[in-house]
Backbone as XML, in Angstrom:
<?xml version="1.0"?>
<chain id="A" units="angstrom">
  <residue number="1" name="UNK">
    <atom name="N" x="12.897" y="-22.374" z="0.385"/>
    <atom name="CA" x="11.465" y="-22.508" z="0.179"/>
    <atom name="C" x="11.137" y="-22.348" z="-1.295"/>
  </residue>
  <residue number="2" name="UNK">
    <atom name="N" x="10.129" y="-23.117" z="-1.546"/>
    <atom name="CA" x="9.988" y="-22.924" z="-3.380"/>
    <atom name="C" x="8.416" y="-21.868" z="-3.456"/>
  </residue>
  <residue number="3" name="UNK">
    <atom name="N" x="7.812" y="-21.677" z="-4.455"/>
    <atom name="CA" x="6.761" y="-21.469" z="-5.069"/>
    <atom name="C" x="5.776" y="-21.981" z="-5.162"/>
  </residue>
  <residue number="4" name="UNK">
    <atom name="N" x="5.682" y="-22.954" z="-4.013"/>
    <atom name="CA" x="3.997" y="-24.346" z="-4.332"/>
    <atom name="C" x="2.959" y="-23.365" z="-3.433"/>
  </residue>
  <residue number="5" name="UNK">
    <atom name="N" x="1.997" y="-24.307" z="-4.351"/>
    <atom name="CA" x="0.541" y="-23.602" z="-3.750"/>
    <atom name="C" x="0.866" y="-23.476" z="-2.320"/>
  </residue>
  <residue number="6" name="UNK">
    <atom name="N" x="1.327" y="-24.562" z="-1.758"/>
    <atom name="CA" x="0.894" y="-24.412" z="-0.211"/>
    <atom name="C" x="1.577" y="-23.410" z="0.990"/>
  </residue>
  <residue number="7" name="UNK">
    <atom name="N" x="2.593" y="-23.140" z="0.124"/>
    <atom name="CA" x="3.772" y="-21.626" z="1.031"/>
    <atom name="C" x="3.166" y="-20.550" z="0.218"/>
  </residue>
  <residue number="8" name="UNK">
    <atom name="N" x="2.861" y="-20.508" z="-0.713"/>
    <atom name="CA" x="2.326" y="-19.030" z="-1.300"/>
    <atom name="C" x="1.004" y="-18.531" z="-0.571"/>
  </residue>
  <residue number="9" name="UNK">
    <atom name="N" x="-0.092" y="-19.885" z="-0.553"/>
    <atom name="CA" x="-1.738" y="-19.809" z="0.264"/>
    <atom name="C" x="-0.709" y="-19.106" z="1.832"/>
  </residue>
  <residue number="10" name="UNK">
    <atom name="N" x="0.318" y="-19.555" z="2.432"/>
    <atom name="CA" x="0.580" y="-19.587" z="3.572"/>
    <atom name="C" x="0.766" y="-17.899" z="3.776"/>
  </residue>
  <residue number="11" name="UNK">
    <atom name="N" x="1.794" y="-17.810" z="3.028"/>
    <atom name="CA" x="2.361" y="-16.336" z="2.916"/>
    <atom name="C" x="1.790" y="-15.291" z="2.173"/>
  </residue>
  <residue number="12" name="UNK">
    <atom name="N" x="0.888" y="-15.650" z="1.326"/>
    <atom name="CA" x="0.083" y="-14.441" z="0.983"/>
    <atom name="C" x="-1.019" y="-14.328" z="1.325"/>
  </residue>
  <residue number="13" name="UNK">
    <atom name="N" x="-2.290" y="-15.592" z="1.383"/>
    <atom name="CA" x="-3.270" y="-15.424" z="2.019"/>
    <atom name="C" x="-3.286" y="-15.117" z="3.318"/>
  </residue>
  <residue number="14" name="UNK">
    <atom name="N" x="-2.840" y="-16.302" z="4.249"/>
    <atom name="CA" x="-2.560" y="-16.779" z="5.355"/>
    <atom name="C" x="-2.257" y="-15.414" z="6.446"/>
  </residue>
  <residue number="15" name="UNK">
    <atom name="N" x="-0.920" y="-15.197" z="6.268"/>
    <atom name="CA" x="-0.135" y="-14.090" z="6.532"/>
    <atom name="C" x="-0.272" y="-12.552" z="6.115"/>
  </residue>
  <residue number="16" name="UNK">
    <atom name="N" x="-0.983" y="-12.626" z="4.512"/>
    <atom name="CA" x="-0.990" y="-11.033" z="4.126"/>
    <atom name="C" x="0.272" y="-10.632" z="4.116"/>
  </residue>
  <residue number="17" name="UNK">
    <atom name="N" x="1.165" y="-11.069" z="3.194"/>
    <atom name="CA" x="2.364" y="-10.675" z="3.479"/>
    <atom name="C" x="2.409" y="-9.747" z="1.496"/>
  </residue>
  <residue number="18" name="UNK">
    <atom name="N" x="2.941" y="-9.164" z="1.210"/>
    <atom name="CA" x="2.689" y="-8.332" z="-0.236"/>
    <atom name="C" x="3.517" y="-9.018" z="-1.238"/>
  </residue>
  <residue number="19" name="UNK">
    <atom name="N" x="3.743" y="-9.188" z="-2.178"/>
    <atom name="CA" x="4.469" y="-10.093" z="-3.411"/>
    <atom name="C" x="5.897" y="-9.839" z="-2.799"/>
  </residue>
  <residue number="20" name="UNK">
    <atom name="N" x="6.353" y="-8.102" z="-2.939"/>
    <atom name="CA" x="7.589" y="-8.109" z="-2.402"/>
    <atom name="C" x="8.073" y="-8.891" z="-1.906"/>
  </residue>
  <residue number="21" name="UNK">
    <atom name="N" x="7.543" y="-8.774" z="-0.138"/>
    <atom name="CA" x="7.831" y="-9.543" z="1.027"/>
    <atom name="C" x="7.874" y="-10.926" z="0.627"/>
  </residue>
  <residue number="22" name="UNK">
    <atom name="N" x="7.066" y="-11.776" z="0.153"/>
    <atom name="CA" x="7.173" y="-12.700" z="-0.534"/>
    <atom name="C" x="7.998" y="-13.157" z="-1.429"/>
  </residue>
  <residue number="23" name="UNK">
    <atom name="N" x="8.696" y="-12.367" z="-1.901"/>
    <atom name="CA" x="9.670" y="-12.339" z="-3.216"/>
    <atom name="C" x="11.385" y="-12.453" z="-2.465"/>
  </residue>
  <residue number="24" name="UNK">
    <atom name="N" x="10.835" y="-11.042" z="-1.296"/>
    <atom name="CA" x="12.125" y="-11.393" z="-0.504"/>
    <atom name="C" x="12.859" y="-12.472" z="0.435"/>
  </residue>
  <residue number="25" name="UNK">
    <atom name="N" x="11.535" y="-13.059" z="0.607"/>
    <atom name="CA" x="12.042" y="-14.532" z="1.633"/>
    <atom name="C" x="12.389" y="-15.738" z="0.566"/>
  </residue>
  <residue number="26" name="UNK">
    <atom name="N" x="11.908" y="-15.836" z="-0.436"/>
    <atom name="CA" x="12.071" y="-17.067" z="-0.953"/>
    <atom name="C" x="13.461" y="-16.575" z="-2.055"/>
  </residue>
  <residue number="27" name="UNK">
    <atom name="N" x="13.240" y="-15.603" z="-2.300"/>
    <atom name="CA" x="14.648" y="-15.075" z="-2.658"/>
    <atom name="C" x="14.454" y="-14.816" z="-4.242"/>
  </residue>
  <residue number="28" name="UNK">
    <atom name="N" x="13.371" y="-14.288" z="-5.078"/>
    <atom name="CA" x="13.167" y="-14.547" z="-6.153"/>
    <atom name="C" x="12.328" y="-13.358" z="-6.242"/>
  </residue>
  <residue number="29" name="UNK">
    <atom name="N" x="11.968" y="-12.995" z="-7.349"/>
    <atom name="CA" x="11.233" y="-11.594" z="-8.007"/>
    <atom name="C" x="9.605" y="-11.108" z="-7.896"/>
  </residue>
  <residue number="30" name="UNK">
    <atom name="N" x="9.869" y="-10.173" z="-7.139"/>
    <atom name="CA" x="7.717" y="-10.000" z="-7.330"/>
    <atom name="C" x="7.315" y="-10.092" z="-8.009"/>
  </residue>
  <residue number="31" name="UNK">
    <atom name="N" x="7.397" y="-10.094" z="-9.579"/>
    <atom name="CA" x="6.936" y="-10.690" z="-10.920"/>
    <atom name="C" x="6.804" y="-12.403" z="-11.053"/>
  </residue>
  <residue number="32" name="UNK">
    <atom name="N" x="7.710" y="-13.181" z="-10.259"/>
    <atom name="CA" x="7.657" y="-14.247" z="-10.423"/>
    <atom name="C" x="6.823" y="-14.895" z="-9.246"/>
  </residue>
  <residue number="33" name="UNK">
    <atom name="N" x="6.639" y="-14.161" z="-8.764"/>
    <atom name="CA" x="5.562" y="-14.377" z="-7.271"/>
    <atom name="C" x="4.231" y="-14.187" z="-8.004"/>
  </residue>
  <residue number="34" name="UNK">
    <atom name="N" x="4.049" y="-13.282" z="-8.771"/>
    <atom name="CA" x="2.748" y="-12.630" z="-9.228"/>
    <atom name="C" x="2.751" y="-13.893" z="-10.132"/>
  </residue>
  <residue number="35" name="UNK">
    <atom name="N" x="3.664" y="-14.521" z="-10.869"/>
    <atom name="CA" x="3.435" y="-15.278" z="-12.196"/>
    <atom name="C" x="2.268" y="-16.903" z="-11.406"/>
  </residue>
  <residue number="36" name="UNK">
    <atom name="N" x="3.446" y="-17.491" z="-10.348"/>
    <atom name="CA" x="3.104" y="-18.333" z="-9.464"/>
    <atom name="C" x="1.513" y="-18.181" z="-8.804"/>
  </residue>
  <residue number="37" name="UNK">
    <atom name="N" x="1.341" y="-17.362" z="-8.199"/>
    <atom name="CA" x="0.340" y="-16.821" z="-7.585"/>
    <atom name="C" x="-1.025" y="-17.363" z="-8.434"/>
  </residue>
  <residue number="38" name="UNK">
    <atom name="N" x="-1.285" y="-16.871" z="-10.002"/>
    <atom name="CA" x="-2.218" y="-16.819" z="-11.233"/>
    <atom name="C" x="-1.975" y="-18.321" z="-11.298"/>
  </residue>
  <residue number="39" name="UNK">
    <atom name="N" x="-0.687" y="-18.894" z="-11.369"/>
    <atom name="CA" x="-0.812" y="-20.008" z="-11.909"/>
    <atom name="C" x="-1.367" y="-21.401" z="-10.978"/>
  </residue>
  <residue number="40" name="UNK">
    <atom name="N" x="-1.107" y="-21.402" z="-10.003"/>
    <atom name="CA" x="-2.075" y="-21.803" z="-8.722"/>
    <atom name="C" x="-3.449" y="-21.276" z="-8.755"/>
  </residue>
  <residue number="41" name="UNK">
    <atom name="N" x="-3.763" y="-20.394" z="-8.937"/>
    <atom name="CA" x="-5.068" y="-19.530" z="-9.063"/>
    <atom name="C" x="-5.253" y="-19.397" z="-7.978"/>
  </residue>
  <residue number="42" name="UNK">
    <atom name="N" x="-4.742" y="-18.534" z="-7.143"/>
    <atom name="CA" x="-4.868" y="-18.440" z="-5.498"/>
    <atom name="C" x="-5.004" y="-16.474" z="-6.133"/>
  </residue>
  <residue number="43" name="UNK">
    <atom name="N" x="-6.346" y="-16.235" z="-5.576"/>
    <atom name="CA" x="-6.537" y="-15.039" z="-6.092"/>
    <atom name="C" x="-6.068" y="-13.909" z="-5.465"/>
  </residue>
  <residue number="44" name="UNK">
    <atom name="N" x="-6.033" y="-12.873" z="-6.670"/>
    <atom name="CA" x="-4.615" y="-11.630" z="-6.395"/>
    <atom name="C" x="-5.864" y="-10.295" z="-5.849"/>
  </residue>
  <residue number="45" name="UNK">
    <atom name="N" x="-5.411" y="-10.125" z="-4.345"/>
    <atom name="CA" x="-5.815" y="-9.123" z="-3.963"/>
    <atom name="C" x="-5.670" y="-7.218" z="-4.787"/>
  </residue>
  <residue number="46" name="UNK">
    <atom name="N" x="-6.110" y="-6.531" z="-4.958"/>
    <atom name="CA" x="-6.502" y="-5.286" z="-5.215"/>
    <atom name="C" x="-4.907" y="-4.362" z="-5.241"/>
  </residue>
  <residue number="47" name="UNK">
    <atom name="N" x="-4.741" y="-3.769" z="-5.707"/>
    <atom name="CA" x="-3.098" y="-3.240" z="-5.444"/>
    <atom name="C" x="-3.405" y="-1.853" z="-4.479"/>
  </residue>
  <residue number="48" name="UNK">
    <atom name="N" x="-4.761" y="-1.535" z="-4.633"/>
    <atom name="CA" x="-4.815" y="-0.058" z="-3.984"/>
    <atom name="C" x="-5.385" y="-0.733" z="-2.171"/>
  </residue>
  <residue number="49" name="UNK">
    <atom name="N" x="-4.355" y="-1.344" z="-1.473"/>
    <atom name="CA" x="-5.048" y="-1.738" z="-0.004"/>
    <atom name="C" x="-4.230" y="-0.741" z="1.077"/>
  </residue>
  <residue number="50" name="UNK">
    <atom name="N" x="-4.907" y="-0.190" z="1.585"/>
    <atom name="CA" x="-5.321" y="0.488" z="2.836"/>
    <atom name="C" x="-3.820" y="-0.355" z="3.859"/>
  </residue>
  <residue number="51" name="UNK">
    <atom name="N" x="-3.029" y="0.660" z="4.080"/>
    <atom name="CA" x="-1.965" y="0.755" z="4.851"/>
    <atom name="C" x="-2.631" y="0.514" z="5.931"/>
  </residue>
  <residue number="52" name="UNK">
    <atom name="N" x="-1.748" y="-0.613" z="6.669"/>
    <atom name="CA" x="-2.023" y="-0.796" z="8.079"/>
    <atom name="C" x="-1.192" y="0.020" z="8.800"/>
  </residue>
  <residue number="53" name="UNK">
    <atom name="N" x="-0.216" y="1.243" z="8.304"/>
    <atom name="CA" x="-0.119" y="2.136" z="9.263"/>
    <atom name="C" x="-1.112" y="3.660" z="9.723"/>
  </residue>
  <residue number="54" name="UNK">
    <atom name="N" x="-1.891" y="3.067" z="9.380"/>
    <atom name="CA" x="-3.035" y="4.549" z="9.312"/>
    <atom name="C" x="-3.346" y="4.495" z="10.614"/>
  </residue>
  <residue number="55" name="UNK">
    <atom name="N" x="-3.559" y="3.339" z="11.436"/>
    <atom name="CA" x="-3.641" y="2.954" z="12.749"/>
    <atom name="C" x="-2.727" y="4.095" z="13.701"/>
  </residue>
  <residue number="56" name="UNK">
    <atom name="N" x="-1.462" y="4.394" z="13.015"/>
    <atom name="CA" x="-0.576" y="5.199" z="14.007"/>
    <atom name="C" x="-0.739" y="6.754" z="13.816"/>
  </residue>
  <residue number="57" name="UNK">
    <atom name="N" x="-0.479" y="7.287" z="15.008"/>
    <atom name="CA" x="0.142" y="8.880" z="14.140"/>
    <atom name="C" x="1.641" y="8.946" z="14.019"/>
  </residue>
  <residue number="58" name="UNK">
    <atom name="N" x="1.102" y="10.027" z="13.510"/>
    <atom name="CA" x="3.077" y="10.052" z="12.508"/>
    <atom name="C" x="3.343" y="10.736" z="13.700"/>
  </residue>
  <residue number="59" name="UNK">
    <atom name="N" x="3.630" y="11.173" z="15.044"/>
    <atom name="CA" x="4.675" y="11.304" z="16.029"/>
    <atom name="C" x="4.747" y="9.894" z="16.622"/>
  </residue>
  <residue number="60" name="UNK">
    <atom name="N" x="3.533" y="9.167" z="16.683"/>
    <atom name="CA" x="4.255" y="7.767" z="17.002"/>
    <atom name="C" x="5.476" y="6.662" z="15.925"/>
  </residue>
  <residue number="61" name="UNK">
    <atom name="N" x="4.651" y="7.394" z="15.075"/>
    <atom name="CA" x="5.771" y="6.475" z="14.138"/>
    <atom name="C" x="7.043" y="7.621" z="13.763"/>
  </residue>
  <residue number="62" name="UNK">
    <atom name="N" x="7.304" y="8.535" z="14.055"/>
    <atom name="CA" x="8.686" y="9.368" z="14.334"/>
    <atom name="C" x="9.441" y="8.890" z="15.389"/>
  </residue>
  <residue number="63" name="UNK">
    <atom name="N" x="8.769" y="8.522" z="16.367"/>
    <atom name="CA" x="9.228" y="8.384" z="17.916"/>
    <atom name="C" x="9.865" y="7.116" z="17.825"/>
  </residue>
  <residue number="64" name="UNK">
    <atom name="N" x="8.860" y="6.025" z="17.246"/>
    <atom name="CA" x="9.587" y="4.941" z="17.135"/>
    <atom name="C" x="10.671" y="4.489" z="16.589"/>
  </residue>
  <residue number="65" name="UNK">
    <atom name="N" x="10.580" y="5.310" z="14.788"/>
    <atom name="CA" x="11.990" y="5.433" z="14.063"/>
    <atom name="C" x="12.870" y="6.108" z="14.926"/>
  </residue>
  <residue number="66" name="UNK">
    <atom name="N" x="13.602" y="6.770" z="15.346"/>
    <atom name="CA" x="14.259" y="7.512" z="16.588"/>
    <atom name="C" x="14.680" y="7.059" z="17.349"/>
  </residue>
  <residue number="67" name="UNK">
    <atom name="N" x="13.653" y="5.635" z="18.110"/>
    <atom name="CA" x="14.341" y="5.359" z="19.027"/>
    <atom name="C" x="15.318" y="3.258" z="18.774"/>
  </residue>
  <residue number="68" name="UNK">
    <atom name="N" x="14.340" y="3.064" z="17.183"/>
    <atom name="CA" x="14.832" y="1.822" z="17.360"/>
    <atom name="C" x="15.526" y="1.448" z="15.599"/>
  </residue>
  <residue number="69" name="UNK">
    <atom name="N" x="15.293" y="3.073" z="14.517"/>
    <atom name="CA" x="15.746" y="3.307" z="13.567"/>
    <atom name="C" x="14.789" y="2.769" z="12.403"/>
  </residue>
  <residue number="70" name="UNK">
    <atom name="N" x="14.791" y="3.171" z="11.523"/>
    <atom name="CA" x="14.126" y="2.512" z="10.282"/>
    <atom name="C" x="13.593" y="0.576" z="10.385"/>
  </residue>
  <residue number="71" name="UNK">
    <atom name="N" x="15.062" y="0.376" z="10.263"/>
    <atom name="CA" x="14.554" y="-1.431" z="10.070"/>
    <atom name="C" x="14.402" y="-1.842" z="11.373"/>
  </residue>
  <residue number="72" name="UNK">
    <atom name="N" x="15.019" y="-1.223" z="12.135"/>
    <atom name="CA" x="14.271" y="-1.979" z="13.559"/>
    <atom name="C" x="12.798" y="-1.519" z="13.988"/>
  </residue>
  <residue number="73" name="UNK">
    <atom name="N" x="12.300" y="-0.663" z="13.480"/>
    <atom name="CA" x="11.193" y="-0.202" z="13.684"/>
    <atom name="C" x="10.284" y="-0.818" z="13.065"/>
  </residue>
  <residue number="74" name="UNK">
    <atom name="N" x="10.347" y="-0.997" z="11.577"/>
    <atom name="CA" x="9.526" y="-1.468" z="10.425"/>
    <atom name="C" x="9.677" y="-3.035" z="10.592"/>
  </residue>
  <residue number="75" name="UNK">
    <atom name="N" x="10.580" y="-4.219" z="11.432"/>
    <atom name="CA" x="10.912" y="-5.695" z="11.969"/>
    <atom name="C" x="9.715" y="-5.243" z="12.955"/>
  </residue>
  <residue number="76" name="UNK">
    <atom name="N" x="9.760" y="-4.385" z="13.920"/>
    <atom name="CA" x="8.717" y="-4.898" z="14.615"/>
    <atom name="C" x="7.180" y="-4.528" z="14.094"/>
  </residue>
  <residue number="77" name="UNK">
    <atom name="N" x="7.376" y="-3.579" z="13.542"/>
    <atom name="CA" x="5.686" y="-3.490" z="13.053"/>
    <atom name="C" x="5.156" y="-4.601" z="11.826"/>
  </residue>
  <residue number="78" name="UNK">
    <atom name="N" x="6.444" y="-5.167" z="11.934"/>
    <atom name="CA" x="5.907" y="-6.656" z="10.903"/>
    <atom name="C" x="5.911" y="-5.668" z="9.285"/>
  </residue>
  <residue number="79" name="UNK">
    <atom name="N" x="6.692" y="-4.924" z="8.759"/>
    <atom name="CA" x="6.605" y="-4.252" z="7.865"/>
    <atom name="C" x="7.817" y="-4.248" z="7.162"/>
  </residue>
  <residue number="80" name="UNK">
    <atom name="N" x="8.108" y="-4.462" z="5.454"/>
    <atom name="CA" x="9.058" y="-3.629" z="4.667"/>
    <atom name="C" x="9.668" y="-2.713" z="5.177"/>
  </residue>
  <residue number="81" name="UNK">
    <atom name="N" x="10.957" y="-2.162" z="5.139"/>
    <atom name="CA" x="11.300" y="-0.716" z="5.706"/>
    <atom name="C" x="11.040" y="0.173" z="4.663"/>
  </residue>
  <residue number="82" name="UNK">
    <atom name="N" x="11.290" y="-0.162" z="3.644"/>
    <atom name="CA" x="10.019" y="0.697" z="2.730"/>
    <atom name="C" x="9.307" y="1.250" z="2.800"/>
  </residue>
  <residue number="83" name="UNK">
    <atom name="N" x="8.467" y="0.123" z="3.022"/>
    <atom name="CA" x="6.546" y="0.588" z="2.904"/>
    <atom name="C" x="6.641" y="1.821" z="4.342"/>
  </residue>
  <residue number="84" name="UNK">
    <atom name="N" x="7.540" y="1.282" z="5.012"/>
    <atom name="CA" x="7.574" y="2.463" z="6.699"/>
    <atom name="C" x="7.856" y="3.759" z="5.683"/>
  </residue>
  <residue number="85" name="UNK">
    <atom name="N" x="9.094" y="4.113" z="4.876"/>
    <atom name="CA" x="10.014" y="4.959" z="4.799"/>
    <atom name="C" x="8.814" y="5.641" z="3.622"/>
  </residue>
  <residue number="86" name="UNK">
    <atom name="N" x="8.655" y="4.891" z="2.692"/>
    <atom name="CA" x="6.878" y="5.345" z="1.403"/>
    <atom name="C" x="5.605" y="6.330" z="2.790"/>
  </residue>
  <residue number="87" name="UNK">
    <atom name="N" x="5.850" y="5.251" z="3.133"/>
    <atom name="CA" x="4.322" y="6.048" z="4.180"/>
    <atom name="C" x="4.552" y="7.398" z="5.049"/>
  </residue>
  <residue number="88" name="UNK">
    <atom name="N" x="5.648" y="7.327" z="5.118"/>
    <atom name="CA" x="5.682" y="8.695" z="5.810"/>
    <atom name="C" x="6.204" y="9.553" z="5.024"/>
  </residue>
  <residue number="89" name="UNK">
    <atom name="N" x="6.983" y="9.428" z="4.106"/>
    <atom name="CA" x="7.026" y="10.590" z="2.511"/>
    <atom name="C" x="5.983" y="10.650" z="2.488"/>
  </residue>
  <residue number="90" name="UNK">
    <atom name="N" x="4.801" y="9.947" z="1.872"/>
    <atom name="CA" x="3.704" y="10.218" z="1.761"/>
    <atom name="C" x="2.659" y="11.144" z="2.150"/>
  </residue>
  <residue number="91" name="UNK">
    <atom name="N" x="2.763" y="10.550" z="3.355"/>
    <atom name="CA" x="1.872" y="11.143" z="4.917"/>
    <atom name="C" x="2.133" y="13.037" z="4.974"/>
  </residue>
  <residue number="92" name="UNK">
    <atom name="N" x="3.184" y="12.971" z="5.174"/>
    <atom name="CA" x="4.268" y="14.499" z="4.812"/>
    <atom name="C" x="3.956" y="15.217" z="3.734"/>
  </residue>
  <residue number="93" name="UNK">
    <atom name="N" x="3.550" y="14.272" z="2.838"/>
    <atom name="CA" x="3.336" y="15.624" z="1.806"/>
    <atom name="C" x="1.795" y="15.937" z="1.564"/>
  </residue>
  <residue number="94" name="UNK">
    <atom name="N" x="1.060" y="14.943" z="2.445"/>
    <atom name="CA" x="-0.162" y="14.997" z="2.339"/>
    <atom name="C" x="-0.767" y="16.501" z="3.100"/>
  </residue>
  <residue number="95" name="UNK">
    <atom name="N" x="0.312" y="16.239" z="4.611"/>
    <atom name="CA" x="-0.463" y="17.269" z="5.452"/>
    <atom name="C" x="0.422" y="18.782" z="5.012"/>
  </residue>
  <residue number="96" name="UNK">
    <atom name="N" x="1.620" y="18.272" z="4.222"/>
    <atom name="CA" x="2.126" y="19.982" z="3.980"/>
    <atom name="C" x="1.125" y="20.498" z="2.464"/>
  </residue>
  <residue number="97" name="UNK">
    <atom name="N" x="0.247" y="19.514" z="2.070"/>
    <atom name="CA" x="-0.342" y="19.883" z="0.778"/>
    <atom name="C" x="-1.772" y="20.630" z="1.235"/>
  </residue>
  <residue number="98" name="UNK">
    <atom name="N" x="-2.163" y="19.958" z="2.792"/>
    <atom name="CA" x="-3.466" y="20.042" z="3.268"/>
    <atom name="C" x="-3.577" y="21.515" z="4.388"/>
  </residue>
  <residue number="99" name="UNK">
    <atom name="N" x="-2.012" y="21.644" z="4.578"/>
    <atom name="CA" x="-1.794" y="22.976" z="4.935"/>
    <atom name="C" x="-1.597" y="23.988" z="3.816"/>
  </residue>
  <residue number="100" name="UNK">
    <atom name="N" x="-1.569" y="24.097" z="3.380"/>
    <atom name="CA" x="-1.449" y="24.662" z="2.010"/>
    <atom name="C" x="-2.311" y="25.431" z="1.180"/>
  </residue>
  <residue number="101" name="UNK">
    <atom name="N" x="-3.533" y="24.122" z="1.299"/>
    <atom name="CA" x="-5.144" y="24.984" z="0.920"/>
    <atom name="C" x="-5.306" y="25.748" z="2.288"/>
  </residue>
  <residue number="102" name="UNK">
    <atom name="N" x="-5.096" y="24.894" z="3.586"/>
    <atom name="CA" x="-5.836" y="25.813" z="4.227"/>
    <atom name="C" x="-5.523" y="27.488" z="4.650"/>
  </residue>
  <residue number="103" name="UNK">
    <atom name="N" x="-4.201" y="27.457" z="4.327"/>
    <atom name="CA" x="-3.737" y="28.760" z="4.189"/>
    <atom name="C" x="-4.382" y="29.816" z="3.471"/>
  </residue>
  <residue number="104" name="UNK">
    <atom name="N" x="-4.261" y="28.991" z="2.132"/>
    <atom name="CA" x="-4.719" y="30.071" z="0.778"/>
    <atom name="C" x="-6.053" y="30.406" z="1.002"/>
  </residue>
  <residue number="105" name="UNK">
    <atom name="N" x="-7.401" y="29.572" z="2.046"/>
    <atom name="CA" x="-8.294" y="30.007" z="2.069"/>
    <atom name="C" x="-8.746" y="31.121" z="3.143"/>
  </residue>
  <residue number="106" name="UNK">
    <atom name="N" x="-7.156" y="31.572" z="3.846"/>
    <atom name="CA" x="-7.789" y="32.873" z="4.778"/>
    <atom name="C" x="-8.058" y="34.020" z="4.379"/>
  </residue>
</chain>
């Protein structure tokens, strides 16, 4: 697959798929996705977007890693195994940070 307007509109508008993901199917660099992207002028969404795993709780998304592993988990949620493996580092340090105050305030 190449870089033309009409697979990029497909896969990034279309689909919502992230430069990465994009970078990884056609087999070429998220910088050169980003370059393509401007140069079509097919406009570049916001970098700070709202995880579509917020939808889950993190024992569902434990349960699932567990039972079908990282990349089989993150194939079916239509996701990077990344962005799975980022979001729940994340998530983790959010609620051990949010336990934390609430401690110090007894």
């Amino acid at each position: 697959m190449k870089a033309d307007k009409k697979t990029l509109t497909r896969l990034y508008v279309d689909q919502g798929l992230s430069l990465r993901e994009i970078a990884e199917r056609l087999g070429l660099h998220a910088d050169t996705i980003h370059y393509h992207l401007r140069r079509h002028e097919i406009e570049i969404r916001p970098q700070a977007k709202r995880s579509q795993l917020r939808k889950y709780r993190l024992g569902t998304l434990e349960k699932g890693i567990r039972e079908k592993g990282v990349r089989g988990y993150a194939k079916e949620l239509g996701i990077h195994e990344n962005t799975l493996r980022h979001y729940l580092k994340r998530t983790k340090e959010t609620l051990r940070a949010e336990n934390g105050r609430n401690n110090d305030g007894k």
